[in-house]
C-alpha positions in Angstrom: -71.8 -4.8 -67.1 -70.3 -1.6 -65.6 -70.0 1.2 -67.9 -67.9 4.6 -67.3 -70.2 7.5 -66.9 -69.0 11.0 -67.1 -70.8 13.3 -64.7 -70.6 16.8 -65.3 -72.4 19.3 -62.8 -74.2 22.5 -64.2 -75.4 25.5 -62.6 -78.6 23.7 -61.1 -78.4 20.5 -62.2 -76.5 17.6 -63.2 -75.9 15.8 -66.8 -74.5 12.4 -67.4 -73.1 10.1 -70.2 -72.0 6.9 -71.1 -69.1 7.1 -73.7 -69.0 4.3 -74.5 -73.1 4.1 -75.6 -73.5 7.2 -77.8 -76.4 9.1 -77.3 -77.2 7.7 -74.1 -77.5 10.7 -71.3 -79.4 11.5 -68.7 -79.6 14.9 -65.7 -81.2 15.8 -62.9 -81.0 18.5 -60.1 -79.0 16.1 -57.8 -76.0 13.6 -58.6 -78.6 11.0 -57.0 -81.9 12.1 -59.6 -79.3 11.8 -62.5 -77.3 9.0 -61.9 -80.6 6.9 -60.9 -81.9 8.3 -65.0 -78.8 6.9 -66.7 -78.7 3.5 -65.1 -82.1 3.6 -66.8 -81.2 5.5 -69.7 -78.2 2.0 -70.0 -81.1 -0.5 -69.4 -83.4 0.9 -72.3 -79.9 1.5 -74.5 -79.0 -2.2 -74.3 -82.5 -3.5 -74.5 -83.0 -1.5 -77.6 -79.8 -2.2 -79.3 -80.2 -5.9 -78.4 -83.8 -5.9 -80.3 -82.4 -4.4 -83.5 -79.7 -6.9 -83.7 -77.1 -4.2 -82.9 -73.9 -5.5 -80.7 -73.6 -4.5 -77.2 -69.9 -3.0 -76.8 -68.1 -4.5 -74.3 -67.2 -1.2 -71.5 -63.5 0.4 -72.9 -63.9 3.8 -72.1 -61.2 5.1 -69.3 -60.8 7.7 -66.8 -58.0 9.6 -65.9 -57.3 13.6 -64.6 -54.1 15.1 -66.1 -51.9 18.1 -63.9 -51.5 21.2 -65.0 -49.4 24.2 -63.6 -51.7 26.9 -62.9 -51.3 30.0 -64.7 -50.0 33.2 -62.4 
């Protein structure tokens, strides 16, 4: 499965999330450190949900950027 992940970068570091798994997130101090925490951050998600009987969601989340005019 391939799940969107929303990157956001910080002042030293990075922080991740997967919309469409609540609560799953990961960081690091490089893009590489924090997206390499939330593929596992997914794995232990799904394996958890999939031993309490909870339903893994099928990927839906979307990403898109929007324009704006910039304010003068």
């Amino acid at each position: 499965m391939k799940y969107l992940v929303i990157v956001e970068k910080g002042p030293e570091n990075y922080s991740v999330y997967v919309p469409d798994l609540p609560g799953c997130t990961s960081a690091g101090n490089t893009l590489d450190e924090a997206l390499e925490g939330i593929r596992e951050a997914v794995e232990g998600h799904l394996e958890l949900m999939r031993e309490s009987g909870e339903p893994i969601p099928d990927p839906s989340s979307e990403a898109a950027f929007v324009e704006v005019p910039m304010a003068v």
